[in-house]
C-alpha positions, 0 to 999 in steps of 0.5 A: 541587422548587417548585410545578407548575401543570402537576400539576392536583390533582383531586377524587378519588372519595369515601373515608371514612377514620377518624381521632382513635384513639391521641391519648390513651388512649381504646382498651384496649390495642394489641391492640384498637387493631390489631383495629380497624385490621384490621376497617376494612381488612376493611370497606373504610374507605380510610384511618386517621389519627393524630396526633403528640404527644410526652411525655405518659408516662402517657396517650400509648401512640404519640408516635411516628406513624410507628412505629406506621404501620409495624404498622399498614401490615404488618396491612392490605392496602389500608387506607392510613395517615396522619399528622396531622399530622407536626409538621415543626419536631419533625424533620430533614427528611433523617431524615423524608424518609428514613422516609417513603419507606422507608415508603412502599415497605414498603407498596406506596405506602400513606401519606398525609403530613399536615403541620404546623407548629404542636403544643403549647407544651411540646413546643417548649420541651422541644426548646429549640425557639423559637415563633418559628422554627416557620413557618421551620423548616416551610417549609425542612422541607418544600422539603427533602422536595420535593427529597429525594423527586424529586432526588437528590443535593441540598443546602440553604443552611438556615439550620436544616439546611444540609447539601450533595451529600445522596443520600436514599434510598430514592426512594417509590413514589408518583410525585412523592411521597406525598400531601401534605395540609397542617393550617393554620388561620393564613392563612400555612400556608394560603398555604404549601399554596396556592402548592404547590397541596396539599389541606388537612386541614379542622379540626374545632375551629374548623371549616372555615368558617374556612379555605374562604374563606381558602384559596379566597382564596390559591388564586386567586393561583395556577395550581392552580384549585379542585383542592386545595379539592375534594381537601381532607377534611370532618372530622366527629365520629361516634357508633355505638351499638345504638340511638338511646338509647345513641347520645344517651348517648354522644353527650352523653359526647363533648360534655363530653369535648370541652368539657373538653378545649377549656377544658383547651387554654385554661388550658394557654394561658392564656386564660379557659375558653370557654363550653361548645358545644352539639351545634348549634355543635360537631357540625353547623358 
C-alpha cells in the first residue's frame, strides 16, 4: 500500500495518555505495574505506551513490547496500548505484521503502532545488524506491513526480506490499519512519515522544536495538508505528589535522573558529558 492523499488524517479530540513505564526498573514489580495500568483505564486515561529495548538482563524486566501489550490489553476495557517504538530494522516484517494484526483483533482494535528506525548501538551489533542499512531495512519494513495488512497475498523484492505470494493473516480490525505514529528526529524519517502522511511521536529530548518545522517543511511537498502535524502527540514529563513541597523534591530527583541519563547516553557514544539542563530548558521547551 503507497500513500493516499485521499485519506486526509485530521485532529483527533484531546487524549492524554501515559507513557515512560517499564524502560528501566522504575515500578516494584509487574503486580504494581498491572495496577496502574488497571487504574488509568478505570480513571479514563486514553491510552499507555512502552518502549522496546532489548538485553539489559539485570535492569530490563519487558524487552518485549508486544508481549506485554498482550497482558496489558486482556487487563483493560478501553485503555489503548502503544509501542514506542517498535524498532522495525530489529524484526521481520512478515512475523511483526503477523503479531500486530493478531493483536490488534485479541483487543477489538486497541493498539497504536509507534515506529522506529533508530535503538541503541549494541543491540544492532548483538544482531550482526549494520548502522548503515537501518534506514533501509525501516523502510522495506514498513512497505511491507502496508501490504500485509490491506493485501493479501503479497510479496517483495527486499533486498533484507524478499519472499513471494505470502498470505499474512490475520487481516486487523482497524481499517486500513492500526494507527501509525512515526518517531523520527532526523529530517530522512521525518520525510518518510510525511510522504506516507503519519503523525509523529514528538520527542522530549531534543524537544520538538526541532522537528515542527521539519516536518511542517516535508509536509508541504505533499497532499496530506496539516492533518499529520495536528494528529502528532506533545510529550511532557509530570510530577505528582500530595503537596507542592513533595512535588519539588521529586522533581529535582527526576532532573538529575535525567541529567544523568543524557551523560550516560553520550559516554555510550562517545562523546563528552553535556552540560547539565535546568528545569527551564528540560521541562518547559
Amino acid at each position: 500500500m503507497r500513500a493516499d492523499p485521499q485519506r486526509k488524517p485530521t485532529a483527533q479530540p484531546l487524549r492524554l495518555d501515559l507513557a515512560g513505564f517499564a524502560r528501566d526498573v522504575g515500578i516494584d514489580g509487574h503486580d504494581a505495574l498491572m495496577a496502574l495500568v488497571e487504574r488509568a483505564d478505570a480513571l479514563g486515561f486514553g491510552g499507555i505506551w512502552f518502549n522496546e529495548f532489548h538485553f539489559r538482563r539485570d535492569t530490563l524486566p519487558y524487552p518485549s513490547t508486544l508481549l506485554l501489550g498482550a497482558e496489558v490489553l486482556a487487563r483493560t476495557r478501553r485503555l489503548r496500548f502503544g509501542t514506542s517504538v517498535l524498532v522495525l530494522p530489529l524484526h521481520h516484517p512478515l512475523l511483526l505484521a503477523e503479531a500486530i494484526a493478531q493483536l490488534d483483533r485479541q483487543s477489538g482494535g486497541r493498539i497504536d503502532v509507534g515506529i522506529g528506525r533508530s535503538t541503541e548501538p549494541e543491540t544492532l551489533q548483538a544482531l550482526d545488524i549494520d548502522p548503515a542499512n537501518a534506514r533501509t531495512r525501516f523502510e522495506e519494513s514498513l512497505a511491507v506491513l502496508l501490504d500485509a495488512w490491506t493485501q493479501s497475498p503479497i510479496s517483495s523484492p527486499g533486498p533484507t526480506w524478499p519472499f513471494a505470494d505470502v498470505a499474512v493473516g490475520p487481516p486487523p480490525i482497524q481499517k486500513p490499519h492500526p494507527p501509525i505514529h512515526v518517531a523520527g528526529v532526523s529530517r530522512e524519517t521525518i520525510a518518510i512519515a510525511a510522504r506516507h502522511g503519519f503523525p509523529l511521536l514528538l520527542s522530549l529530548e531534543p524537544n520538538e522544536a526541532r522537528q515542527i518545522p521539519v516536518f511542517r517543511q516535508e509536509l508541504a511537498r505533499t497532499a496530506w495538508g496539516t492533518g499529520p502535524l495536528a494528529a502528532s502527540s506533545l510529550s511532557r514529563y509530570v510530577v505528582v505528589a500530595q503537596d507542592r513541597d513533595s512535588a519539588e523534591r521529586d522533581l529535582s530527583d527526576l532532573l538529575d535522573r535525567l541529567n544523568q541519563a543524557r551523560a550516560a547516553r553520550s559516554a555510550k557514544q562517545g562523546r563528552p558529558p553535556p552540560e547539565p539542563r535546568s528545569r527551564a530548558t528540560m521541562l518547559s521547551d
